[in-house]
N, C-alpha and C positions, 0 to 999 in steps of 0.2 A: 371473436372479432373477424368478419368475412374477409376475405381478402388481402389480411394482414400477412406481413414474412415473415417468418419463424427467423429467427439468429438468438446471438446472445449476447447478455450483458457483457459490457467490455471493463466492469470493475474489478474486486476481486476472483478472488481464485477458486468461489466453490462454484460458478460459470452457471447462473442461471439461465434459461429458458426464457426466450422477451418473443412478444408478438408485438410488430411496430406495423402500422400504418401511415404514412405520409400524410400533412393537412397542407395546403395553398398556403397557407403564411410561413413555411418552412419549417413550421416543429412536426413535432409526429404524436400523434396516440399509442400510447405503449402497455400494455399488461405484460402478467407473467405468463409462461406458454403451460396451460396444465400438461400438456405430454412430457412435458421434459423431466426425468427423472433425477435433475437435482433439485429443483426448486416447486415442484405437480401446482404451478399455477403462483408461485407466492411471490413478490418483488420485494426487495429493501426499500427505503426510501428514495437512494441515490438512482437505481436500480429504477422506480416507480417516476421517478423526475427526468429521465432522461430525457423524454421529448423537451423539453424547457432549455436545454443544455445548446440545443442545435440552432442554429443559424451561420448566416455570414460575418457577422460584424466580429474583425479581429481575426478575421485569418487569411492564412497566406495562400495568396490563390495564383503566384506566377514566380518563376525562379527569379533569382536576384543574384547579384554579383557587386559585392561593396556597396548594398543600397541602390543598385540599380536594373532598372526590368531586364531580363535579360531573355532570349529566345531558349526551350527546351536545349537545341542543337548546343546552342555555345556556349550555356551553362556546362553541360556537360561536356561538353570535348574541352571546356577548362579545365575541369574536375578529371579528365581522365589523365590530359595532358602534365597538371601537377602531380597527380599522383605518381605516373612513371618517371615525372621527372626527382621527383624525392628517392623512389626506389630505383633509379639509375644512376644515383648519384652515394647513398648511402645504404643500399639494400632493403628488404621487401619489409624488416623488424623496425623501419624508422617514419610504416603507416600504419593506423590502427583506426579499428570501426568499434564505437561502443553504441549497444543497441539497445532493445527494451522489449518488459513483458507486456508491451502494450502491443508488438508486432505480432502477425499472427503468423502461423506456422509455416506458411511457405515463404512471409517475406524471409524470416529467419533462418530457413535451408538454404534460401540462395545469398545471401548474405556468409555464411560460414564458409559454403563451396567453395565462392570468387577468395574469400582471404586465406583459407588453410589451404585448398586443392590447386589456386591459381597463384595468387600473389607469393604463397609459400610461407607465408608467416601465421602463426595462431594467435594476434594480437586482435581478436576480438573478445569482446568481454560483455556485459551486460549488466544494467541496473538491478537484475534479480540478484545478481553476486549479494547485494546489499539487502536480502530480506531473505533467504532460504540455501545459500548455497553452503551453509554449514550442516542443512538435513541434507543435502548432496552425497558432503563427502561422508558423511557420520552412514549415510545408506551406503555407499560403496566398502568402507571399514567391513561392514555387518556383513551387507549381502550380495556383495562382489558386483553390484550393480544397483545403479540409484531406481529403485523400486519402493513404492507407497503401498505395503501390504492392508491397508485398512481401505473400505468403502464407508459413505457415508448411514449406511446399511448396520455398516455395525456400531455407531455411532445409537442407533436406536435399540440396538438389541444387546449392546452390554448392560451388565449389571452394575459396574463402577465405571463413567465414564471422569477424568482425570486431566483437567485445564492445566498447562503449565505455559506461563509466559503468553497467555492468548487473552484477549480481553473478544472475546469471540459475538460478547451479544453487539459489541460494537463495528468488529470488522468483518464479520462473517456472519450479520446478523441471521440470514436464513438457516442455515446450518443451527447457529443455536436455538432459533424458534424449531427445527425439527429437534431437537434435541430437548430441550421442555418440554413440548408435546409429550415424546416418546415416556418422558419420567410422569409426566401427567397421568398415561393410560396406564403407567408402573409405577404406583408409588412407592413400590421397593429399591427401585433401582437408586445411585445416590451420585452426586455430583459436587468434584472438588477441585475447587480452585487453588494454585500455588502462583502467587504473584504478588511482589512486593509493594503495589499501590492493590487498593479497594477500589477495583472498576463495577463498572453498568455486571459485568458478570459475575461478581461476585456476591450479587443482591440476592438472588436465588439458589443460590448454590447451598448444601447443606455444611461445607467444613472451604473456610479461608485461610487456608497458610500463608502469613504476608513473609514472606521470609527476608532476608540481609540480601539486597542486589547481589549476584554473582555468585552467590551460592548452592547453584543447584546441581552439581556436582556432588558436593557433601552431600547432600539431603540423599542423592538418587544412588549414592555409592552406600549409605547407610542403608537404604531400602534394599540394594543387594547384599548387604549383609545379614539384615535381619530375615531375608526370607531365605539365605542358607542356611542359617542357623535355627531355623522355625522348622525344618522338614519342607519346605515349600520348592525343594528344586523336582523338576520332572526329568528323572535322572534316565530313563528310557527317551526320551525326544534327546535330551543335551548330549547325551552318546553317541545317538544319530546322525544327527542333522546340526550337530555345532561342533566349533573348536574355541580354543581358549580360554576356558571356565578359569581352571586354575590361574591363570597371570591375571584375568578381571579379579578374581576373589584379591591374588597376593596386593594389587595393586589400591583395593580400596582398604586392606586391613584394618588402617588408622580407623577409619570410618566407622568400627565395631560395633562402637557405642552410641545408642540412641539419642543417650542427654547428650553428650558429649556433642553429639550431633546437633542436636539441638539450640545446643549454645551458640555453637559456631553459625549457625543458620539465623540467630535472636527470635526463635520459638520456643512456644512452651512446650517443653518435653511432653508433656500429657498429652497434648494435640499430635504430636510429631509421632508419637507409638501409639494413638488411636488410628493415625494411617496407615502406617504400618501395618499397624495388625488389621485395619480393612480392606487393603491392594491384600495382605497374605491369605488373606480368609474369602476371596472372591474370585471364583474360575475366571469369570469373562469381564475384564477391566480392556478399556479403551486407553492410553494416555495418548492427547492430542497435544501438540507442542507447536509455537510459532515463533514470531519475532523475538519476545521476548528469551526464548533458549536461542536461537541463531545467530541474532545481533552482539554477537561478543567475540569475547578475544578468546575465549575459550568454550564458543559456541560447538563444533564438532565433537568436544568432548562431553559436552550436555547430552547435546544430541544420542550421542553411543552408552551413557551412563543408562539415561531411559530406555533403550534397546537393550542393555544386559538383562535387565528387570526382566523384559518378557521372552528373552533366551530361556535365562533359568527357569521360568516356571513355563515354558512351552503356550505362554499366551499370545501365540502369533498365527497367523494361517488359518484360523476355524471364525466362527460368524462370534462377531461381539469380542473379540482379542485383536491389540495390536496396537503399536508405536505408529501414528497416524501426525506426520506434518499436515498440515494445512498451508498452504500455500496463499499468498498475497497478491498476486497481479492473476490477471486472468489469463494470460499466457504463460509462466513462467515454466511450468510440465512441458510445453511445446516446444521452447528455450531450450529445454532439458534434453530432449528427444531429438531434436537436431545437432545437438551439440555448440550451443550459443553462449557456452564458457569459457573461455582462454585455454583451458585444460581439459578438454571434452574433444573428441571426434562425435560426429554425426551417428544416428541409430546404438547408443551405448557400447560404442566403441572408444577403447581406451586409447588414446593421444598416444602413452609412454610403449604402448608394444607396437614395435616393426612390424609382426604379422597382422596387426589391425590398421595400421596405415596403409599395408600395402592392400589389403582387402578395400578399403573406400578410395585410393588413388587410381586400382583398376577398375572399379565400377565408375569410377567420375571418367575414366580416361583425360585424366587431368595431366600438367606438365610438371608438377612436383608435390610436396605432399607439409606443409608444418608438421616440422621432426621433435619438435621441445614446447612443452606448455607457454603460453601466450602471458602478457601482464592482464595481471586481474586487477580490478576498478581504480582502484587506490594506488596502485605501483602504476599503470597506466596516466595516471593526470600528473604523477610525480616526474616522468619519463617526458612527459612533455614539458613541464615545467623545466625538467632539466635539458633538454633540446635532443633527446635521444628521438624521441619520436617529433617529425616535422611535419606532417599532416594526419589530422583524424577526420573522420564521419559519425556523426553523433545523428543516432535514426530517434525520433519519436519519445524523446526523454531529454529531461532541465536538470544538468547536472550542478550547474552553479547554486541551483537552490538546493539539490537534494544529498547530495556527495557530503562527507564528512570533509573539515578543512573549507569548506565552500568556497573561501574568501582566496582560497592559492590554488584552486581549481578556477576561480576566475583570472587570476592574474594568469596560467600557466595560459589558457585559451588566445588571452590578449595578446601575447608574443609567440604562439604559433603562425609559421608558416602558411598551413591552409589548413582553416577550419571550418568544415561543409554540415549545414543540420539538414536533415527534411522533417519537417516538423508539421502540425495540421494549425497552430496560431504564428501569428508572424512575431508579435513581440512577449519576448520570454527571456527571463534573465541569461537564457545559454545564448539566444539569439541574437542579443546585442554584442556579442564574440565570435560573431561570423561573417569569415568572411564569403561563403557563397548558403543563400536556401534557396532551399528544392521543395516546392508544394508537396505535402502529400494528403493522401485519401483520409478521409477522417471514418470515426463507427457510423454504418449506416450507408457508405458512401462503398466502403472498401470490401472483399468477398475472399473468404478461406477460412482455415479450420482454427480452433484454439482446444488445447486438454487444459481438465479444472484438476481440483485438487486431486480427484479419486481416480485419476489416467481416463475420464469420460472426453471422447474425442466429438467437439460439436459444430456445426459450422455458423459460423457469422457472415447472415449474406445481407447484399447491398437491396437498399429499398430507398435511396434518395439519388438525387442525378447528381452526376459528377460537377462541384463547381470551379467556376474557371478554369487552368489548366493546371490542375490536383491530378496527381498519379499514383495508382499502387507504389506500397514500396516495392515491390518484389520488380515492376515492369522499373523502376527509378535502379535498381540494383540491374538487373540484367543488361537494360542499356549502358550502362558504366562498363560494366564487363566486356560487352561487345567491342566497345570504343577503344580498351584496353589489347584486342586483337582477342578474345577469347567467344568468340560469335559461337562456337557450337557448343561448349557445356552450356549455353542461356538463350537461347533461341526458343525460349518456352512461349507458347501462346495465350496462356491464361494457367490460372490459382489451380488450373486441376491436373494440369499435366506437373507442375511441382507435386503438389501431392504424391501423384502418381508416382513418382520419381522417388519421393521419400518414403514412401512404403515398400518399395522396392528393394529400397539398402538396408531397411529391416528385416526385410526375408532373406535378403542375400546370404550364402552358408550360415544359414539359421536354421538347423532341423526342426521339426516341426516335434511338438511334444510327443514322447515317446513310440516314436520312429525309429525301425533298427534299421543297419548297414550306414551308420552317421560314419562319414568321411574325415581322418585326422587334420583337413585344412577346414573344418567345420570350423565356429566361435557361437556356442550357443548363448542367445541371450533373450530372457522373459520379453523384452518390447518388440512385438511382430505385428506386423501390418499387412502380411501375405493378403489376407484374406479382403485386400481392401483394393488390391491393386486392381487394373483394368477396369477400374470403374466407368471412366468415357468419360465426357459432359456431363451427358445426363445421369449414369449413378452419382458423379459427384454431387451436382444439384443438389439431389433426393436424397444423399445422405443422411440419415438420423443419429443422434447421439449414439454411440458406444463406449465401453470400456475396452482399453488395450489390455491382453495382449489378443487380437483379432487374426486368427489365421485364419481362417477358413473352415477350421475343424473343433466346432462348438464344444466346451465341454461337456460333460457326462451329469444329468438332473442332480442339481444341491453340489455338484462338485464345486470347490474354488476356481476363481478366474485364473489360477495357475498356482504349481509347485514352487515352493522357494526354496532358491537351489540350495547350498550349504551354507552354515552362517557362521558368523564369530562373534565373540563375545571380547572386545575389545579395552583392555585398560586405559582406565582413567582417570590419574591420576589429579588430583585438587591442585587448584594455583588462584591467585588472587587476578583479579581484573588489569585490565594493562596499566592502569595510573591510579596511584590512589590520592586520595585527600587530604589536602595539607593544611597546615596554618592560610596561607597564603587563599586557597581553593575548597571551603570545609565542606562545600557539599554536592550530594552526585546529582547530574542533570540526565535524567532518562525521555527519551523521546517516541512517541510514537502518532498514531494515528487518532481520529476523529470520526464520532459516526456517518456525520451528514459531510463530509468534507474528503475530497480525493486527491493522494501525491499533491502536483504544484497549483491545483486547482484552476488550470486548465480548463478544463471544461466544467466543473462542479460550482465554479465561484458568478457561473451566468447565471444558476438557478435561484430565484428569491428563496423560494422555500427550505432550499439548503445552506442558506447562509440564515436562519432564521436561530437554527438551538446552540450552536459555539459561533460567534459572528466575527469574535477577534482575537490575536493569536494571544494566548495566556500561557501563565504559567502559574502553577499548584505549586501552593508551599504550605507547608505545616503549620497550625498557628500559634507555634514555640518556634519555628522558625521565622518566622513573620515576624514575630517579638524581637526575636534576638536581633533580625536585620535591619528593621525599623522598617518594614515594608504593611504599606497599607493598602487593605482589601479595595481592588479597583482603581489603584492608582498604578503608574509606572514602575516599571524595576528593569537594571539595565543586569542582562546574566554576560559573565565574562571567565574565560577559561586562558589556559596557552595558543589559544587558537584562533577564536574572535569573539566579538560580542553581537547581542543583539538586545532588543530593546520591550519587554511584551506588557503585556494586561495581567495585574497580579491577582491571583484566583485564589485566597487563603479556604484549605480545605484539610477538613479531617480525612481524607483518602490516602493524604499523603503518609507516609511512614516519617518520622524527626529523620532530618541528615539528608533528604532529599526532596528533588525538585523535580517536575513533570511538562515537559515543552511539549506541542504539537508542532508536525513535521511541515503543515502544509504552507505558508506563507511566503512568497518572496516579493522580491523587491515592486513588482504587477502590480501588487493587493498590500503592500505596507511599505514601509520608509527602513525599516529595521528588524524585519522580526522571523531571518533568514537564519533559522535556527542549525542550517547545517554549517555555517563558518562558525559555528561554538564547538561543535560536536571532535572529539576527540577520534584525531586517526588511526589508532591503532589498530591491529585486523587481525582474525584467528591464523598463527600459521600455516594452517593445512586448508582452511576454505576459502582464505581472503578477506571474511564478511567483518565489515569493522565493527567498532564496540558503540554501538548507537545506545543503548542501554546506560551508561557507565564513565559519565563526562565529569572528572573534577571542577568544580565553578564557586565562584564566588556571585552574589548577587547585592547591589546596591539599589537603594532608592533613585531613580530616574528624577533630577533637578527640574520637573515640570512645576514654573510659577504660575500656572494656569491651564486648564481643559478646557475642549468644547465639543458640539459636535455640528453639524451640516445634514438636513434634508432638502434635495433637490430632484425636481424631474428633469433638469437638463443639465448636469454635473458640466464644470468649465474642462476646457480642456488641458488645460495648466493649470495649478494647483500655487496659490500663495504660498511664502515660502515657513514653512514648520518645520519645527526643530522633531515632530514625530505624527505621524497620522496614518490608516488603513483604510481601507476602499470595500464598503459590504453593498451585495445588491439586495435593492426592497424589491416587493411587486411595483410599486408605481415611482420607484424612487431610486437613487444613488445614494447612499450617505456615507459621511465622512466623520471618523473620531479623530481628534484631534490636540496638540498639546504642544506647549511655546517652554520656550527656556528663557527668554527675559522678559520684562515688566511689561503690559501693555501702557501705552502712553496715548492714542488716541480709539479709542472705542466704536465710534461710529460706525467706519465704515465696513463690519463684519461682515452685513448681511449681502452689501456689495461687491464684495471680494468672493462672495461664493455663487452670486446671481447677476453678473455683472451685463449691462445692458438692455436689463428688465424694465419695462415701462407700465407701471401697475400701481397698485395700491401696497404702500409700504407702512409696518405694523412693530416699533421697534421702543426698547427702553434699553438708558445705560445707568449705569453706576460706578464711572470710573473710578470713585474713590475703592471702590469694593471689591474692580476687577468682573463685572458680571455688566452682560448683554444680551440681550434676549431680539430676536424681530423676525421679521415672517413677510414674505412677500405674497402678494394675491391678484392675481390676474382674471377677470369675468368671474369673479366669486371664487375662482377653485385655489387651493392653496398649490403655491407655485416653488416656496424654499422657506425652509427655516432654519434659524443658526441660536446656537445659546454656548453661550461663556461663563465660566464660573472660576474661579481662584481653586480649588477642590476639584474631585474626579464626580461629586456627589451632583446629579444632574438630570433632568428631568426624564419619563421615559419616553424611549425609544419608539415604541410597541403600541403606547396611546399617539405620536404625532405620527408613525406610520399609517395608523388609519385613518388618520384625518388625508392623507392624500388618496383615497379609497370614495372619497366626496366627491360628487361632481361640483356641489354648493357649499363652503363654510356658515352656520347658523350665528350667529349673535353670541350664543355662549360659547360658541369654538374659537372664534374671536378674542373674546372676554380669558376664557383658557389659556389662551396661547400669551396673553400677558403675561398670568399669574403661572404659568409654565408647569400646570398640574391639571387634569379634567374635573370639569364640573362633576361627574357623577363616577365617583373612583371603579364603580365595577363595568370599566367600557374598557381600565388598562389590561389585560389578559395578563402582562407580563412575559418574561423568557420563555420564547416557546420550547415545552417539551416535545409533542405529538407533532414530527413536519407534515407527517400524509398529511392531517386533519388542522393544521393549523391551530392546535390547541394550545394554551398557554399555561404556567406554574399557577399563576392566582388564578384561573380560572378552577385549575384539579384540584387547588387544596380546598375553596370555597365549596366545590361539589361535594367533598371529604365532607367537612366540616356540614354543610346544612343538610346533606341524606345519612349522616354515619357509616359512607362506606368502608368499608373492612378488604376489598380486594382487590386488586387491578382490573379482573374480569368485570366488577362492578362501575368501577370506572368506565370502563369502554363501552357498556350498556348507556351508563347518563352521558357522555361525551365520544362518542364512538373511540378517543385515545389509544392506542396500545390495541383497534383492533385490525388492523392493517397487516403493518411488516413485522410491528411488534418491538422493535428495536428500544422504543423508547419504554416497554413494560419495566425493566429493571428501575428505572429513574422512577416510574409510577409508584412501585415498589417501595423505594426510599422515600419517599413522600408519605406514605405511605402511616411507612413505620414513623 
């Protein structure tokens, strides 16, 4: 694409490569960049949608103050003036800035600076706390610094690669379409999934371990047992290059036993010691781990269970070996690296040593230094709740949706003092709990760096003009700073003089690898940036993707991107999850993500095409669980814990394991009525990482008292919404629509289709049967259909997918007409059905009827007769299930 800018995805964390183009109507042309060496040209779907995402409508384009416009100037010298006045009054520990991996690396260096280097307090913290900061601390345990010894590289060149807690074809689909491939061109190589639901990844895969929620501790203490007692330890590396063997071994002893193990995990032994003995019998094993080891209460100990594994058999450091996090937000390594944790210093410098404070206090030439780790996510909203902290700064993240407790993160927000967001939408569940926003730059608009999973450092530059008056965060931070009296650490002119800045303090007494006459005030640490500094402008510009550690001094042909310094092999001790299940609460409520769907969906809930394959917030239940609760497939269910409730679409599936339950993360109050799954979600948090137990929610679930459903297609949705006891907001291509559901009896029928088209002057197409509870009508304007609404007593209701296309019409025919009565299509193969394939808009009954009349046998086949599954790929595993 000529003329296109190179940046990058701003989704997850394996940080593709995007070539975007600008069009006149505000969207952009977007492909994958083939140079880029994490993605050589390929996009997800989220990833491929992005031009769709962009425009103006619904975002915040000028500061405000209480609801009101307010000028840059006097926004901020508000903002500056309460801030000193809170820390003038009760010390610098009573403000706090929570930020996001959605910032890109230099907002988030000068964001750290102003709070640890100036304000003097480490009360900043980060939304990543809540998806990775247990592989953090579980890499600092091991190897005395948070370092991802795996590249994506060896992801294709081991021989066992090893899924735990990652539904990866869903949230990292690129990464696992290279990782298919890789086992495609090796049909040796073998691939295994450990995760207690059966996702999109585990379709493919050759061995599914569904194991007991919170047990992978067991499992991964057994696996270190079995391979010292196998001969499998590499007793030459463990001498060298580790400590600890012995307290790992004494501390999982219990774990001896395989069955033993296995019970406790609810596996079958035989499965549980064919892994075994396949991790002991295979030099070059990957294990990748994600939310699902992090997200607990006993997440760091996960996390280090699996690094003992490849201590002992020395499968770390050579190509095709290694304990490899994957990372979730596209920034959160960047987070990492500037020190955007409560407990972090900048450049992997540790908070808790004096000589590393005083090493970044004299390079900042700052006026004092945050001496003790900050509150992390959870103790932070508890701290305001409890009036300890009197002003926060929330950058570029919805915590009232996303925060575990959600519903005492919103009340804490509401009796804060001052509560300041800069956000890129103006109404967002944290939004309506501030009291001042601050425009900021959205993707596309805003320019600097982000690292992905594998430490690859890429830049995201701008290719759309600035609107209204939207501001980098980093110029939004620096001007607070100045206003504060701190005008010369932030007097930065643009994205590259921060850079500049922060590769700096990673060289700073950093000797360079194997460099003699190293100085005793040295602190050697693997993240170096030497090699990057003095770039100007224009290197920065021209910047191309690299992996850190970048000094200047390339390594040696086939060598590693670096030594890893000395390691430990960490005990780890078994403990059950923070709460368990009662009479009261029988079963666990695990949360996670969504393929086509991103965090509070923000920007992901513009695109038709991605609100198309999960459209409304559900929840999976077993259908022995379903039985027992009385909960019926597509109807209501209200889930409720100690903490809150919320209200979803019930999704009866055999993926589920009996005893639990499967929420997605992404809905708030924007895009539903109820179905803010993090005021269910249990606070508990790992003691050493912070990261709460998202995973691991005791809940009860009731049938939802819906006396009736309906639903609403409209092209011009009202602005106020009649009033429902429960409804969600999905976008069509030509359309709005509304699901929707009442808790008392309808009494007058008529006027539905007016309540959702109200003011239309047209031709109106309508039947009731109040005795029955069902209403049916369709407005039409110059022939094109203009709304439809349908009511039914039952959730059982006509589809969705066939009256979508009917607004696809410039003209309704006589039988769409005739249709739209009988509330089914004339010629049943126009419904496609739930789309599987978003790239290609391909639907279920369209793939099983192509199964079905050619005999296909293979997904590849499929994507021959329906192009499906040949795109991002995403949706191949669900192909797969279909399939079978």
């Amino acid at each position: 694409m000529s003329d296109a800018v190179q940046t990058t995805c701003p989704y997850c964390g394996v940080g593709c490569g995007v070539l975007a183009r600008p069009n006149a109507d505000g969207s952009a042309a977007v492909l994958g960049d083939p140079d880029h060496p994490a993605n050589r040209g390929k996009l997800c779907v989220k990833g491929a949608a992005l031009g769709e995402t962009l425009g103006l409508h619904g975002r915040l384009l000028h500061p405000e103050i209480n609801g009101q416009r307010q000028s840059w100037a006097h926004a901020l010298n508000h903002v500056a003036a309460g801030f000193r006045q809170v820390i003038d009054r009760h010390g610098p520990d009573a403000v706090a800035f929570y930020v996001s991996g959605q910032l890109l690396t230099e907002d988030y260096y000068v964001a750290n600076k102003l709070m640890k280097g100036y304000l003097g307090s480490a009360n900043i913290d980060t939304n990543s706390r809540l998806c990775m900061s247990s592989a953090v601390a579980g890499h600092k345990r091991a190897f005395g610094e948070d370092l991802v010894p795996c590249t994506y590289d060896d992801l294709e060149t081991a021989d066992l690669v090893v899924l735990v807690g990652s539904n990866t074809a869903w949230c990292h689909p690129i990464l696992y379409q290279r990782l298919m491939a890789a086992r495609a061109a090796r049909p040796g190589m073998q691939v295994v999934v450990i995760d207690p639901r059966r996702t999109a990844t585990c379709e493919d895969a050759d061995l599914h371990l569904q194991l007991t929620p919170g047990t992978d501790v067991w499992l991964f203490n057994g696996l270190l047992q079995y391979l010292a007692a196998h001969g499998r330890t590499d007793r030459s590396f463990v001498a060298a290059r580790t400590t600890g063997l012995g307290e790992a071994l004494s501390a999982s002893a219990a774990q001896s036993d395989p069955d033993a193990v296995a019970r406790r995990c609810g596996l079958d032994p035989a499965l549980l010691r064919g892994f075994y003995a396949l991790f002991a019998a295979t030099p070059k094993v990957v294990t990748a781990f994600s939310q699902g080891v992090n997200q607990s209460s006993a997440g760091t100990d996960k996390v280090n269970a699996i690094i003992n594994c490849h201590l002992l058999t020395g499968r770390i450091g050579t190509p095709g070996t290694g304990p490899f996090s994957i990372t979730g937000q596209p920034n959160a390594m960047g987070g990492r690296e500037v020190g955007g944790l409560a407990n972090q210093l900048a450049a992997h410098l540790d908070l808790a040593d004096p000589a590393h404070r005083t090493l970044v206090q004299d390079f900042w030439a700052s006026p004092t230094i945050a001496e003790r780790p900050g509150l992390k996510a959870v103790e932070l909203f508890d701290a305001i709740d409890a009036g300890r902290v009197k002003a926060v700064w929330i950058m570029a993240t919805n915590p009232v949706v996303s925060m575990p407790d959600a519903d005492k993160v919103r009340r804490a927000l509401k009796k804060c003092e001052m509560v300041v967001v800069s956000d890129v939408i103006r109404d967002t569940d944290t939004n309506a709990c501030a009291t001042v926003l601050l425009p900021a730059l959205g993707w596309g608009e805003k320019d600097g760096t982000v690292t992905n999973t594998e430490r690859c450092i890429t830049r995201q530059r701008a290719f759309l003009p600035t609107p209204g008056e939207a501001k980098a965060d980093w110029w939004i931070i620096c001007q607070l700073a100045q206003r504060m009296g701190f005008a010369d650490g932030f007097n930065f002119d643009n994205a590259a003089a921060i850079f500049d800045e922060h590769a700096r303090l990673t060289a700073c007494r950093n000797p360079l690898p194997g460099s003699t006459g190293a100085s005793v005030t040295d602190i050697p640490r693997v993240l170096h940036l030497g090699g990057l500094t003095g770039l100007g402008n224009a290197g920065y510009d021209a910047m191309g993707p690299q992996r850190w550690p970048v000094t200047g001094v390339p390594p040696a042909p086939g060598a590693p991107d670096f030594v890893l310094p000395q390691m430990t092999l960490v005990p780890t001790p078994v403990r059950a999850p923070g709460n368990a299940v009662s009479a009261a609460y029988p079963l666990r409520l695990n949360t996670g993500r969504l393929r086509d769907q991103w965090h509070t969906m923000t920007r992901t809930a513009r695109s038709a095409r991605l609100s198309a394959h999960i459209d409304q917030p559900q929840l999976a239940v077993h259908p022995a669980d379903a039985a027992r609760h009385r909960l019926q497939d597509g109807a209501l269910a209200r889930v409720t814990s100690l903490w809150g409730t919320a209200v979803l679409r019930v999704q009866v599936s055999t993926a589920q394991t009996r005893g639990d339950v499967f929420a997605p993360i992404h809905w708030g109050s924007t895009h539903a009525s109820a179905a803010r799954i993090g005021a269910v979600v249990n606070p508990v948090v790992d003691p050493l990482s912070g990261e709460p137990e998202f995973k691991h929610t005791p809940v009860t679930v009731t049938p939802f008292a819906a006396r009736w459903y309906g639903f609403a297609l409209m092209r011009h949705p009202p602005e106020t919404l009649p009033a429902l006891a429960w409804w969600s907001r999905i976008q069509g291509a030509f359309h709005t629509r509304l699901e929707f559901a009442g808790d008392r009896p309808l009494t007058d029928m008529t006027p539905w289709l007016r309540r959702f088209a109200p003011g239309l002057d047209g031709e109106w197409i309508e039947a009731s049967d109040p005795a029955r509870q069902r209403y049916q009508g369709a407005a039409v304007i110059d022939e094109r259909l203009e709304a439809v609404v349908f009511v039914a007593p039952t959730p059982t209701l006509p589809s969705r997918q066939w009256l979508a296309g009917l607004f696809a019409l410039d003209r309704l025919e006589r039988h769409d007409r005739t249709a739209l009565l009988a509330g089914r299509p004339a010629d049943p193969g126009v419904d496609q059905g739930p789309a599987v394939c978003a790239c290609f808009g391909v639907g279920r009954n369209c793939i099983i009827e192509a199964i079905r009349a050619h005999q296909l046998t293979t997904a590849a086949a499929v994507g021959q007769h329906l192009k499906a599954g040949t795109n991002c790929g995403s949706c191949v595993p669900e192909i797969s299930a279909l399939l079978r």
